[in-house]
C-alpha positions in Angstrom: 269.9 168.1 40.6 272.3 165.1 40.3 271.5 164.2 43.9 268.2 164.0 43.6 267.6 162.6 40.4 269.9 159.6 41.3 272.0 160.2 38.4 274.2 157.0 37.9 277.1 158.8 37.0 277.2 160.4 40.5 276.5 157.3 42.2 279.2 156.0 40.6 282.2 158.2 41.3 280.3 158.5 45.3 280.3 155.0 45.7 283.7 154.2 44.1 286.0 157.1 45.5 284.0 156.6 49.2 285.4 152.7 49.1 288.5 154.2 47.6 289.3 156.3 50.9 287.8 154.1 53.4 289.9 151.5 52.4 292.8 153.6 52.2 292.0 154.9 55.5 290.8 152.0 58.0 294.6 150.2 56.8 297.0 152.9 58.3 294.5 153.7 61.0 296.0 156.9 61.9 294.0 159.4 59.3 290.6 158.0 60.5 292.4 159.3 64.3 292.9 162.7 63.1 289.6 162.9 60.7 287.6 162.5 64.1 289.7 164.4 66.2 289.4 167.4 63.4 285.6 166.5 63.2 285.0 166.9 66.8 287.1 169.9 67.5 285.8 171.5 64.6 281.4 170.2 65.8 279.1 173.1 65.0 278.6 174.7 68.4 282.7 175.3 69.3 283.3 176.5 65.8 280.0 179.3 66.6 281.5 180.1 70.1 285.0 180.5 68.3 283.6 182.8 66.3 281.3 184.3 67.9 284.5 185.4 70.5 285.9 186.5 67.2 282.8 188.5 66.2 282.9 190.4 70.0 286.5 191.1 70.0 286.4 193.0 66.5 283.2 194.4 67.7 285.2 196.0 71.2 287.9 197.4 68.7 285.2 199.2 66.8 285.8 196.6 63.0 282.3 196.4 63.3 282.3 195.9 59.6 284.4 192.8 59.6 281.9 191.6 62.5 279.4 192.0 60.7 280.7 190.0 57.7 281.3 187.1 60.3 278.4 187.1 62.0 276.4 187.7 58.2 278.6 184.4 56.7 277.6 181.7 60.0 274.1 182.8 59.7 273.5 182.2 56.3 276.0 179.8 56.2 273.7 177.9 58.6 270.8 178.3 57.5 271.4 177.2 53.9 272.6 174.0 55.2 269.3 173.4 57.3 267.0 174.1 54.8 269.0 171.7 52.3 269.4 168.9 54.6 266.1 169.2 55.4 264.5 169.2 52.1 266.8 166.6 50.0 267.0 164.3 53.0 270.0 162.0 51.6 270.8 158.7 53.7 274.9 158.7 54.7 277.3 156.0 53.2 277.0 152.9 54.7 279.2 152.5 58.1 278.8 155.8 58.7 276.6 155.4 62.1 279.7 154.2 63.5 280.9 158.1 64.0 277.3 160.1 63.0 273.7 159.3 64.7 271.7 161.3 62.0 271.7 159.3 59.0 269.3 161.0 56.9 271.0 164.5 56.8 274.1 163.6 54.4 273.7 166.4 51.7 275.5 168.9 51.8 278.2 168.7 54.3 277.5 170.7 57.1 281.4 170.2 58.2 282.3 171.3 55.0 280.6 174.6 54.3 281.1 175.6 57.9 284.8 175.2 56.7 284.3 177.6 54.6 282.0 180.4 55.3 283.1 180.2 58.9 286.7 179.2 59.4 288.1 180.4 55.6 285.9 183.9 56.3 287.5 184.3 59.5 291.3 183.8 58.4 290.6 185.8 55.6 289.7 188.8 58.1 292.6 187.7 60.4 295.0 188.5 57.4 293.5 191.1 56.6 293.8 192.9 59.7 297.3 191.7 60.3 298.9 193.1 57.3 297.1 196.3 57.5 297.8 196.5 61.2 301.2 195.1 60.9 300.9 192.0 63.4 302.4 189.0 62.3 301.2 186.6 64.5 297.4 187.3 63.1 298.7 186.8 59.3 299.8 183.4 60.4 296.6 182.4 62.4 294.8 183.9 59.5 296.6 181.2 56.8 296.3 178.5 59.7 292.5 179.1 59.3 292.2 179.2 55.6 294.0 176.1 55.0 292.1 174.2 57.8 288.9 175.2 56.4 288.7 173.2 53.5 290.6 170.1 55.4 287.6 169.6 57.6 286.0 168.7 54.1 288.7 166.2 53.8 288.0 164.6 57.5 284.6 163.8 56.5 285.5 161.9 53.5 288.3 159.8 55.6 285.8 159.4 58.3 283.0 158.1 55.5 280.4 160.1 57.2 279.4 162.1 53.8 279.2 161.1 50.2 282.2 162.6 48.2 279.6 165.2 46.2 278.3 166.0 49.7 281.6 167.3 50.6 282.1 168.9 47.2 278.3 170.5 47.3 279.6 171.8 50.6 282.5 173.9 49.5 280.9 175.5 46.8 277.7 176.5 49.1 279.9 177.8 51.6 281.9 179.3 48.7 278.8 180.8 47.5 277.6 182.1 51.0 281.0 183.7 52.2 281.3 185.7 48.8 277.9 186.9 49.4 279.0 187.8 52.5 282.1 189.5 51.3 280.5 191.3 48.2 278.1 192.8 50.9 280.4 194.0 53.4 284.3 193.9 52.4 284.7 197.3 51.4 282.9 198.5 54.2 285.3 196.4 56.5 288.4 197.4 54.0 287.3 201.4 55.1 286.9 200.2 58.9 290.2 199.0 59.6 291.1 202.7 58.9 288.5 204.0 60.5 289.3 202.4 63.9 292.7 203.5 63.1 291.1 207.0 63.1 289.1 207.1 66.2 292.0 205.7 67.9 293.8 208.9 67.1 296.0 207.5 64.4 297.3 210.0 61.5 298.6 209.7 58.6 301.7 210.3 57.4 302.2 213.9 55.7 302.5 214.2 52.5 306.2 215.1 50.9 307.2 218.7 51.8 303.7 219.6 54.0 304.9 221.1 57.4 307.8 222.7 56.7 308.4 226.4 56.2 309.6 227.9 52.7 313.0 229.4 53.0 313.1 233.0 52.5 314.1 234.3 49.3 318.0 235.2 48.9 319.1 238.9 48.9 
């Protein structure tokens, strides 16, 4: 509502914390590097192959839950940014048609919710699935992810591609959509993890004293 109304206040910490951060930014040089780097290696259409790949692989080991909550997250993830940008329509800061073509599609950060319901989701899963499995190097791509996720956010600030309330409208809508996500499917992926392990013909330990024989009785 603050968007659209034009409410000074907003306009006020956009427009002040934007030149903040540009300026910051365009003097060491470096940042603005990495924020476009991030931005491009993080564009819509690798992050859905990446996890669509993701979404396949836990499909072949039978976590179809946890596919599922992937595949759930992107697509409303998506399409809650279309329909926003669509409707609202909000022009991008000044300077940023240096690094964006679109200018009329500013609110909310695409880049940003994607950082969430796509790359926090999918390191959430990854640890997840490497502590119960016991596979290190998946709790560790599974951190990578969830600290990356929010960062892109970051990138389009340095950049000056989106207003700062774009960005922070974007994390909370992706917020929003992955715990959706989650409260529809995590326990169903929470019981799949030990289903696969199931079908895989894992068992479980036995319980203290099952299996053995009682000793016979002294004469």
């Amino acid at each position: 509502m603050a968007v659209v109304t034009d409410w000074p206040a907003l306009d006020a910490f956009d427009d002040g914390l934007t030149d903040a951060t540009r300026g910051w930014a365009d003097r060491l040089g470096w940042p603005v590097d990495v924020a476009w780097l991030i931005g491009k290696a993080t564009a819509p259409f690798w992050s859905a192959a990446a996890v669509g790949v993701v979404v396949l692989i836990l499909w072949r080991y039978r976590y179809r839950a946890a596919a599922g909550l992937l595949a759930l997250s992107a697509i409303a993830g998506v399409t809650t940014s279309e329909i926003m940008k669509r409707a609202i329509g909000r022009t991008r800061p000044p300077g940023a048609e240096e690094f964006q073509s679109d200018m009329s599609r500013s609110f909310p950060s695409g880049h940003s919710m994607a950082g969430i319901y796509l790359y926090v989701a999918t390191g959430l899963v990854l640890i997840h699935l490497g502590t119960t499995r016991g596979v290190r190097w998946l709790v560790l791509l599974g951190r990578t992810l969830v600290v990356l996720g929010p960062a892109i956010g970051v990138s389009r600030l340095i950049l000056g591609v989106h207003w700062p309330s774009d960005i922070l409208a974007g994390w909370a809508l992706g917020s929003v959509v992955l715990l959706a996500a989650a409260l529809i499917l995590w326990w169903p992926v929470d019981r799949g993890w030990r289903q696969a392990d199931a079908e895989a013909g894992a068992t479980p330990p036995a319980p203290p004293g099952a299996g053995t024989t009682p000793a016979a009785p002294g004469r």
